[in-house]
C-alpha positions in Angstrom: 11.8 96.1 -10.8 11.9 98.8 -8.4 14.2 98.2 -5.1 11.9 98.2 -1.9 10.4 96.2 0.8 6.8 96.7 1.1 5.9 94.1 4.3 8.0 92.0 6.7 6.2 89.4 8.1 7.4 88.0 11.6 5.9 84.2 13.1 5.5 85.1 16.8 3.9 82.4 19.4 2.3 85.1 21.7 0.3 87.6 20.0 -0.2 89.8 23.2 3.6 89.0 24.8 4.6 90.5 21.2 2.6 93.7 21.2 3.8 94.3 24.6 7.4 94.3 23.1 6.9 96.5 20.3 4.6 98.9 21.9 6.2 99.5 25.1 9.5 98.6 24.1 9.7 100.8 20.9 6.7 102.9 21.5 5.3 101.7 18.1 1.2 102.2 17.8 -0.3 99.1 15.9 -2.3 100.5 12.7 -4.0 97.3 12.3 -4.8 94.1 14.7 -6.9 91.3 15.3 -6.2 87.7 17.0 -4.1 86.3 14.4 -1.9 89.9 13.4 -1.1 93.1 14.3 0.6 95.5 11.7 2.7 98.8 12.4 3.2 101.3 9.9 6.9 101.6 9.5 8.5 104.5 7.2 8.2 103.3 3.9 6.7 99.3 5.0 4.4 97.8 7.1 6.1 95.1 9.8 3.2 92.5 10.6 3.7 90.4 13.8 1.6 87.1 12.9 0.5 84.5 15.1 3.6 81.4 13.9 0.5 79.0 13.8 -1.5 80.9 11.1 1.9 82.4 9.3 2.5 78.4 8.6 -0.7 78.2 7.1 -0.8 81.2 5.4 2.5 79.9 3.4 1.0 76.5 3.3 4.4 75.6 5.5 3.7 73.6 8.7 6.5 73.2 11.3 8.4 76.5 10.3 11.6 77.2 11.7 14.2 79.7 11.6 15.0 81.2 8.4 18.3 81.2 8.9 20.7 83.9 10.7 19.2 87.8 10.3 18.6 90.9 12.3 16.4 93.9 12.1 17.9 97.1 12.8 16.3 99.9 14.5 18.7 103.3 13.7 19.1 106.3 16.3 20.1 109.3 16.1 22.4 109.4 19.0 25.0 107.2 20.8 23.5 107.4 23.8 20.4 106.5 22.0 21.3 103.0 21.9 21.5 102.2 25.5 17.9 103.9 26.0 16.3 101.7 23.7 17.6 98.7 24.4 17.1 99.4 27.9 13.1 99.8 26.8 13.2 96.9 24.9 14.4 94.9 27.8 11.6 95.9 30.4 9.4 95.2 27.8 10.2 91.3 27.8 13.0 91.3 25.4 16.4 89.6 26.0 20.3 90.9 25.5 21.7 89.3 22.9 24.7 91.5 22.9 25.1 94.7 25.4 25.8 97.7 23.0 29.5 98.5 21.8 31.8 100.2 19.2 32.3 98.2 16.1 35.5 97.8 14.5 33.7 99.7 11.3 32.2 102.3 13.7 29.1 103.5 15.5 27.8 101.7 18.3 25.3 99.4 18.5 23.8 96.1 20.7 21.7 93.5 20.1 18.4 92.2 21.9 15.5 90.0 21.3 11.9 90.3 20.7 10.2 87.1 22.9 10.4 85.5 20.0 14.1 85.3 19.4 13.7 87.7 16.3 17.2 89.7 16.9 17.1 93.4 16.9 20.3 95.6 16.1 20.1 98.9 17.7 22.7 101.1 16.2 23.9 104.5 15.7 26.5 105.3 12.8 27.2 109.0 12.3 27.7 108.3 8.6 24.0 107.1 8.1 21.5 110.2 8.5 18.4 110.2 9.6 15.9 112.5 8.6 12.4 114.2 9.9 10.5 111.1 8.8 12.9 108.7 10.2 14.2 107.6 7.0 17.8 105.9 7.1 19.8 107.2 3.8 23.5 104.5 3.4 26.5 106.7 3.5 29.7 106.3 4.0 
């Protein structure tokens, strides 16, 4: 089976409040929307934000809750980088998790929420590169 992620899917309560994060936060342009989901072509996946009440039904799941402890990380190419974005993604209705610092295993990254308590990482590792098209390549 090939080794890839072709959609994340992420319950939010507030459509519009969601958007607002996303695209004014990370400057990301929506590919796709209407009142239930909105969809942003990511390099290499889509991430869909979906209205919590119809991802439960979708899945057939009512009552969802957290899945359990996980981030998304959004790489940069810069240190200072990190304290940019997260500095975005805080006027744009998200919430510090964790203000931005050096790992014992290096880089430098933070933490902040989208206002649905989905935790982002922002992080820069010089021994991860990314290229023209934003891919992230592991490296050590």
């Amino acid at each position: 089976m090939q080794q890839q992620i072709s959609v994340i899917t992420i319950g939010v309560l507030d459509l519009d409040r969601s958007k607002r994060f996303y695209t004014e936060g990370f400057g990301w342009t929506p590919v796709f929307e209407n009142e239930e989901i909105v969809f942003y072509q990511m390099n290499g996946f889509v991430l869909g934000t979906f209205k919590l009440s119809s991802l439960e039904q979708d899945m057939d799941r009512a009552g969802l809750k957290s899945p359990g402890a996980f981030s998304l990380a959004h790489n940069v190419a810069t240190r200072e980088d990190v304290d940019t974005v997260m500095d975005q993604l805080l006027l744009a209705g998200g919430s510090m998790l964790r203000k931005a610092d050096a790992p014992p295993h290096g880089g430098f990254r933070g933490y902040v929420a989208d206002p649905d308590d989905h935790a982002w990482e922002i992080a820069w590792n010089p021994f991860w590169p990314i290229d023209e098209n934003g891919l992230v390549t592991f490296g050590i």
